[in-house]
C-alpha positions in Angstrom: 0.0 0.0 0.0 1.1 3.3 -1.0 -0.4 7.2 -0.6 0.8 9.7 -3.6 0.4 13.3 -3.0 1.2 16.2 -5.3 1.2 19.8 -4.4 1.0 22.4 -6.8 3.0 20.6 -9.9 3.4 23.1 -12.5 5.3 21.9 -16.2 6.8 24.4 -18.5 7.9 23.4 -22.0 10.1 26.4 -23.4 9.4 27.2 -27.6 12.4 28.6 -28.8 14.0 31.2 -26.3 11.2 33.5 -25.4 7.7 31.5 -25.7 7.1 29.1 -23.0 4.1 26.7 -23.0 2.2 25.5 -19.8 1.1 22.2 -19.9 -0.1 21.7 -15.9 -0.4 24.8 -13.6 -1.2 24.7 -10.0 -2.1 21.0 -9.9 -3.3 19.2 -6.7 -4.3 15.4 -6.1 -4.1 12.6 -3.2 -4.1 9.2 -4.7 -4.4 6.5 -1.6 -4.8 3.4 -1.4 -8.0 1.2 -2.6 -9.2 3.9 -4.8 -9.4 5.3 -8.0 -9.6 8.8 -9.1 -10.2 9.9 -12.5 -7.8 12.6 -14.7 -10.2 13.6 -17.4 -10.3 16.2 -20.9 -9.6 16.6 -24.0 -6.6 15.8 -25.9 -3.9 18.3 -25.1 -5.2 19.4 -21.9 -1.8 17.9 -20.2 -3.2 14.9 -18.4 -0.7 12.6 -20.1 2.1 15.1 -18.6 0.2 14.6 -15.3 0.8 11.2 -15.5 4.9 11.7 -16.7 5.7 13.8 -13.7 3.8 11.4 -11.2 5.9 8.5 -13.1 9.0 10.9 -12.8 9.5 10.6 -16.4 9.2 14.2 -16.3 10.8 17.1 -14.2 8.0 19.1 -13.1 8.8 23.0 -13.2 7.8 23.8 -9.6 5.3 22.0 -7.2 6.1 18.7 -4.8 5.5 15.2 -5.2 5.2 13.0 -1.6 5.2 9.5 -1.7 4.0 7.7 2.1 4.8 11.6 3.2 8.3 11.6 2.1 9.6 13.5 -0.9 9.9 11.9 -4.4 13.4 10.3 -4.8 15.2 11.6 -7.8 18.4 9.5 -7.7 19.8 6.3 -7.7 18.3 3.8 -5.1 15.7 6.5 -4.1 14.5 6.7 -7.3 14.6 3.1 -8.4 12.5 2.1 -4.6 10.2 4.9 -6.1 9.3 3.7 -9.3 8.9 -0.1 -8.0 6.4 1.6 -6.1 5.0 3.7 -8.7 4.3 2.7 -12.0 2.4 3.4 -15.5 0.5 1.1 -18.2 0.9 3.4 -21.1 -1.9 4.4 -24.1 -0.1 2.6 -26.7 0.7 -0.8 -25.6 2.7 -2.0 -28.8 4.6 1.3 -28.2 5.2 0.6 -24.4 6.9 -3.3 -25.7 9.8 -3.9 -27.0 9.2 -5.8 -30.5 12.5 -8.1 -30.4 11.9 -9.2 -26.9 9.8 -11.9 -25.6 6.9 -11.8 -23.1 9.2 -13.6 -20.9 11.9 -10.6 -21.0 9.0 -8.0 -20.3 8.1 -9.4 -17.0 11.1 -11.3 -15.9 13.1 -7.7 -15.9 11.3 -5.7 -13.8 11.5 -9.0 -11.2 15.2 -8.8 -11.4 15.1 -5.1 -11.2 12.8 -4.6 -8.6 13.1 -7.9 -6.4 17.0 -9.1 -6.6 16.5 -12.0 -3.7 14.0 -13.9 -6.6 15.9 -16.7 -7.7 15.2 -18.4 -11.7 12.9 -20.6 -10.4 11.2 -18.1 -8.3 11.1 -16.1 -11.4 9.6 -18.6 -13.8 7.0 -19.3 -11.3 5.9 -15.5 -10.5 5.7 -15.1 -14.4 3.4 -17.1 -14.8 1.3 -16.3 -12.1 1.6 -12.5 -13.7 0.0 -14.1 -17.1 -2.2 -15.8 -15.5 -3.7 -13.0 -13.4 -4.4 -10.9 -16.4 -5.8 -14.0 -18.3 -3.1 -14.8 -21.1 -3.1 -18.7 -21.2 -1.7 -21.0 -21.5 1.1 -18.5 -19.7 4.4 -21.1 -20.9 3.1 -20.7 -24.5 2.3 -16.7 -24.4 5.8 -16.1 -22.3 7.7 -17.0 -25.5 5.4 -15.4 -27.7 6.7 -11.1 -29.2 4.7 -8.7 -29.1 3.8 -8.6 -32.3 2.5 -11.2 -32.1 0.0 -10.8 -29.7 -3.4 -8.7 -30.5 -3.6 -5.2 -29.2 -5.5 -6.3 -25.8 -3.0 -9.2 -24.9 -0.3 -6.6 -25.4 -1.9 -4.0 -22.7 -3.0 -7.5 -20.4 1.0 -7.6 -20.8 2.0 -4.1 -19.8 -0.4 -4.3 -17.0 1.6 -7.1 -15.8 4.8 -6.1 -16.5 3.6 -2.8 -14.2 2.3 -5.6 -11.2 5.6 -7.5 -11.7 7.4 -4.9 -8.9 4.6 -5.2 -6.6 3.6 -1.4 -6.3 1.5 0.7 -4.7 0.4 2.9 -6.9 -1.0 2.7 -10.5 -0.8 5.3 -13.0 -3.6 4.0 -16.2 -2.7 6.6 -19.2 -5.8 6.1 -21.1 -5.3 2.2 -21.2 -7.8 1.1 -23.5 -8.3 4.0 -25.8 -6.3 2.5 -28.6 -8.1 -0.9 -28.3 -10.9 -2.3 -29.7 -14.3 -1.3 -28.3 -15.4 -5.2 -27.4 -12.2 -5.2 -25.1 -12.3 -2.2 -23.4 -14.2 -3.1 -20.6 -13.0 -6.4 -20.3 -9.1 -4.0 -19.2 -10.7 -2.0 -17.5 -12.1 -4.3 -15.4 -8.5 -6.1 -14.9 -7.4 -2.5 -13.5 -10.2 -2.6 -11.4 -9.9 -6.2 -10.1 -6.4 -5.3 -9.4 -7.1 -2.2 -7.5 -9.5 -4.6 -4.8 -6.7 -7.4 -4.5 -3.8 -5.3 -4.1 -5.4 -2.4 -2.3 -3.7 -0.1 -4.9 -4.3 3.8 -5.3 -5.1 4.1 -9.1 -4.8 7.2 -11.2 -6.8 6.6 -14.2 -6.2 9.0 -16.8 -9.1 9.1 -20.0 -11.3 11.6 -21.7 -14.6 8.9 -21.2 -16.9 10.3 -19.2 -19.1 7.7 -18.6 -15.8 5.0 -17.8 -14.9 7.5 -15.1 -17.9 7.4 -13.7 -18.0 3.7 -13.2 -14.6 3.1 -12.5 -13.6 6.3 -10.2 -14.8 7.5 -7.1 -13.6 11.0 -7.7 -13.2 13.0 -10.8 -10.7 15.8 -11.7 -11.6 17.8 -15.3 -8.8 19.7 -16.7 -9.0 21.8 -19.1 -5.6 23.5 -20.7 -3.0 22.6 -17.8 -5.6 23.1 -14.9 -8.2 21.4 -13.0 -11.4 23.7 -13.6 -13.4 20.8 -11.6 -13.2 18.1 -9.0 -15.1 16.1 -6.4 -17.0 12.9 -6.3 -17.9 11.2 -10.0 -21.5 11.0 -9.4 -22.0 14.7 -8.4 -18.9 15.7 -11.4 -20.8 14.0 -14.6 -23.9 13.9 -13.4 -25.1 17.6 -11.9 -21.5 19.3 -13.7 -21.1 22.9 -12.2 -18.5 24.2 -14.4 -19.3 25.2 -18.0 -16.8 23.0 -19.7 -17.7 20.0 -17.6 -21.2 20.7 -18.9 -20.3 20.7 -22.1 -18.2 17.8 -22.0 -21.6 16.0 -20.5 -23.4 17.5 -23.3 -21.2 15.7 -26.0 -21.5 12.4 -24.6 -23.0 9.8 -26.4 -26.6 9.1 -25.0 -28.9 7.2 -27.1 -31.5 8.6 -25.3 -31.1 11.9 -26.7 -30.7 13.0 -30.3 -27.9 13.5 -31.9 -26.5 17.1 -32.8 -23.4 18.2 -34.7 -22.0 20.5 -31.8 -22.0 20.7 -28.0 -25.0 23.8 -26.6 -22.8 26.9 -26.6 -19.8 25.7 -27.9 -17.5 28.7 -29.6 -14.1 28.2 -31.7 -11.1 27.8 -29.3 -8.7 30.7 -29.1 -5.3 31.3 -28.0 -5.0 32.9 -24.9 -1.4 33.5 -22.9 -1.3 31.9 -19.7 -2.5 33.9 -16.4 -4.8 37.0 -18.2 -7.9 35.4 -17.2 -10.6 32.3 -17.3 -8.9 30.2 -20.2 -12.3 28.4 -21.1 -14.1 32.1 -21.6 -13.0 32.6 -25.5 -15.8 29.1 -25.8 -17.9 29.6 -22.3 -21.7 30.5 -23.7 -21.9 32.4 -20.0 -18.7 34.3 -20.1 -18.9 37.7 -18.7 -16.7 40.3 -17.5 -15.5 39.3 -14.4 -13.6 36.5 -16.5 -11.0 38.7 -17.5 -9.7 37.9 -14.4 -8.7 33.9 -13.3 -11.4 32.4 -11.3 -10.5 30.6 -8.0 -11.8 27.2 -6.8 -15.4 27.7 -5.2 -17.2 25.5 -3.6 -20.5 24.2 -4.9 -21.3 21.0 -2.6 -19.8 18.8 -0.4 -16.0 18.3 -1.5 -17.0 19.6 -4.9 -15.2 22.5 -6.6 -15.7 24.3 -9.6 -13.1 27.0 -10.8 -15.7 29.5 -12.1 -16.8 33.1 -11.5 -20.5 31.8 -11.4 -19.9 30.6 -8.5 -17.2 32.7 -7.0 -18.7 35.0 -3.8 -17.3 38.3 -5.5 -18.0 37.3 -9.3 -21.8 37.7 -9.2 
């Protein structure tokens, strides 16, 4: 078991000399143990870099990263007891494998990495319980098998247990299933989620599905351009949405109870907009107003729900 906490992570991607690009600004989360919170947006809203700096894949540019209350190792040992604690299944699984290696070499690796005292025997055993547990059978024939020649689904049931292989903590899911086919989704998803019960892991799942993140979170975070505009629990989040780009997001959704329409209610052309002059969701916000010329804090709108929006700020009436 494992607690994650980040404190006001903030990434900054420089564009030449002068024009710097922030992907996450200001961002807050707790993941702990036995639950799952969901990360969601568009593309390009910088939930994938999110997930790099929680992986320490990525340096963030200011902001604090606590893992059981003690600072993120960055180093050596510090960083390798780190990552056997924290670790990703990435978007693209045949991307995340490496095409001249074996099954075998993706899951016996992180064992020798991770856990040194494993003997061979030890090893051969554990890998197959791995396959096993994410339901690639028989496990002596798939360990020999490459990824290529595996279907897209066996390749992320393989990632997933490449990331159990070290025994962590915490989980980071990088929209998992989003390059697989829609008959398997929920079959992964559900592995992630059995997973989460046995192994009482805290889960980060990262995807712009509303309607997964419902299910399979009990909170939900929406970002929108490098910063969480809304957060609390999923039901209250995607079903009563207090912020207008959550509302719109909702509004998209496939329902087949509704019919269809070619755009979201209120929905304006995106514009650029520099970083810190104001609400950055008012160039396509069908309520914005004037007070938006200014950034918006978090305000409260029920119980541990937050929306970052002057229609519900005190002094934005």
């Amino acid at each position: 078991m494992a607690t994650l906490e980040a404190r006001d992570l903030t990434k900054d991607f420089r564009l030449g000399h002068r024009q710097v690009l922030r992907a996450v600004d200001g961002l807050s989360l707790d993941l702990v143990p036995g639950r799952t919170v969901a990360l969601v947006g568009e593309s390009g809203s910088g939930k994938s870099t999110v997930a790099g700096m929680l992986a320490q894949l990525l340096r963030p540019t200011s902001g604090t990263i606590r893992l059981d209350g003690d600072p993120a190792g960055r180093h050596g040992g510090a960083l390798r007891r780190y990552r056997q604690q924290v670790q990703i299944v990435f978007q693209d699984p045949f991307a995340a494998l490496n095409p001249y290696h074996s099954v075998d070499h993706h899951l016996r690796r992180p064992l020798r990495l991770h856990r040194r005292d494993v003997g061979r025997a030890d090893e051969d055993e554990r890998i197959e319980q791995l396959l096993e547990r994410v339901s690639l059978v028989p496990a002596r024939r798939v360990a020999g098998m490459r990824p290529h020649e595996l279907s897209g689904g066996q390749r992320q049931r393989v990632a997933i247990a490449r990331a159990l292989a070290a025994r962590p903590g915490v989980l980071l899911a990088d929209e998992p299933v989003s390059m697989l086919d829609v008959s398997i989704r929920l079959e992964i998803l559900n592995l992630i989620d059995r997973c989460r019960h046995e192994d009482d892991l805290a889960v980060l799942y990262i995807t712009h599905d509303l309607a997964t993140a419902r299910h399979f979170a009990g909170q939900v975070m929406v970002m929108y351009r490098g910063e969480v505009v809304e957060s609390g629990p999923s039901d209250d989040v995607i079903l009563t949405p207090r912020h207008p780009y959550t509302q719109l997001l909702a509004a998209a959704a496939p329902d087949p109870r509704r019919p269809r329409s070619r755009t979201a209610p209120g929905r304006r052309p995106m514009a650029g907009q520099p970083v810190g002059t104001g609400c950055r969701f008012r160039d396509r916000c069908p309520f914005a107003m004037a007070s938006c010329e200014r950034r918006p804090p978090m305000a409260s709108v029920g119980t541990d729900h937050q929306a970052r929006c002057w229609l519900h700020a005190e002094d934005g009436r």
